[in-house]
Steps between C-alpha positions, in 0.01 A plus 500: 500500500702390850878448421509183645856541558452660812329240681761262357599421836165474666381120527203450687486164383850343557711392761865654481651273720418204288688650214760611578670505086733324320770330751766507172784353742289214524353512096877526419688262726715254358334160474658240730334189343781231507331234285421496144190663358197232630244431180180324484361388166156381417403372165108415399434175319575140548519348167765310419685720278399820701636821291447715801721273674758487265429904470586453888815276534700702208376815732672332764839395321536867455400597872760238625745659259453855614535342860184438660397206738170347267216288624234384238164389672325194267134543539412140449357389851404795562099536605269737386417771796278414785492123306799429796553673783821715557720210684485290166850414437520709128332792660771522754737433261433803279437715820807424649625563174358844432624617881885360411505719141577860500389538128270267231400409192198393353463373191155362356393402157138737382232247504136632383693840475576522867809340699385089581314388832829321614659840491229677719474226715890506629428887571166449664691248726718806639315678737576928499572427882639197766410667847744801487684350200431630158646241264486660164521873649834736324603138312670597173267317222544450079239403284523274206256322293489219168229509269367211215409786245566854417700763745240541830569729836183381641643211763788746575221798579322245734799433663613844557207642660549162738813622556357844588283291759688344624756807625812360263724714306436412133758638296436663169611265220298219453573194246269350267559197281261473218468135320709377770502115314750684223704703786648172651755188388363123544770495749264775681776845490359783353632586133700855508211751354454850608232342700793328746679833514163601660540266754888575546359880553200411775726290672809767541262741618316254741865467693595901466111533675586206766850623618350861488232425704568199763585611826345775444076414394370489867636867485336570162156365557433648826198673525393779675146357516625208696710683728212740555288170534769279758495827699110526529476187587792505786339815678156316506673178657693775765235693585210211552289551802546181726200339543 
């Protein structure tokens, strides 16, 4: 059997200058952000008395209080994808939207057991890339969901592995709120229940995660792929025969 050890340092297949380690002055450096904390918040029905908006607003009563700038996006306007073209006015809206926040939440009710079209249709309206802008790329993002009936993850596992897609940092802790129409006041707070500590817990750690990480995510997420792929592409573009 080779010790494979002693070829540890033989890599046929990689180029050393394009990783060059962990720059920890850079990983470490204080964060110079001089505004508040910068949160987008989507919720994913339109009925009247919307419990994944409510879910959202008393989210954002406790952002605010922790000291983040909050933005909630309402999805009613806003068309179905490739039913509009990109310059409709809600489009750009939420786009400009997403590029302004430096973390998110998303919040929809589980419809058919799986998060509701509204919900999908705000995400599919973010594109993974704007020309050389990414504009969901190392954004901080927290998951929540309501359900009508008994306790159900399956919205918030949807969501997550959108997250995943689309190149966000989704914390760990999650919130969901099961028979949401018992969870909330007419007035439209949320009663105190161990399910609001919940969302007292998701939202403390979504602002730890955001002041962590701003300033520093274009660090975090990049690649060596895509420096090994700008570089290819740079020495074909420099060494073109003229025609």
């Amino acid at each position: 059997m080779s010790d494979w050890t002693n070829d540890k340092q033989d890599l046929p297949a990689l180029n050393s200058d394009l990783l060059p380690g962990v720059d920890e002055e850079r990983l470490l450096a204080p964060a110079t952000a001089d505004h508040a904390p910068r949160v987008l918040m989507l919720y994913g029905s339109l009925r009247e008395r919307s419990y994944s908006r409510l879910l959202t607003q008393e989210a954002a009563r406790l952002l605010t209080m922790l000291g983040a700038e909050v933005k909630i996006f309402d999805p009613s306007g806003l068309p179905l994808p490739d039913d509009e073209g990109p310059e409709h006015p809600k489009v750009q809206e939420l786009r400009d939207l997403c590029a302004w926040s430096e973390a998110q939440v998303w919040c929809s009710p589980e419809r058919h057991g799986a998060m509701t079209g509204i919900m999908k249709a705000q995400i599919d309206w973010i594109p993974l890339s704007l020309g050389a802008v990414r504009p969901t790329q190392g954004k901080v993002l927290a998951l929540m969901q309501v359900s009508g009936g008994s306790q159900s993850f399956n919205a918030l596992n949807q969501m997550r592995v959108l997250g995943r897609w689309m190149r966000m940092v989704t914390i760990p802790n999650q919130s969901s709120v099961p028979k949401a129409f018992l969870e909330f006041e007419e007035d439209g707070r949320m009663k105190p229940s161990a399910l609001y500590d919940r969302v007292v817990d998701v939202m403390e750690e979504l602002m730890k995660f955001t002041v962590l990480l701003r300033g520093r995510s274009d660090y975090l997420v990049d690649r060596y792929s895509e420096r090994k792929e700008t570089a290819a592409e740079l020495s074909k573009r420099v060494n073109q025969r003229s025609i």
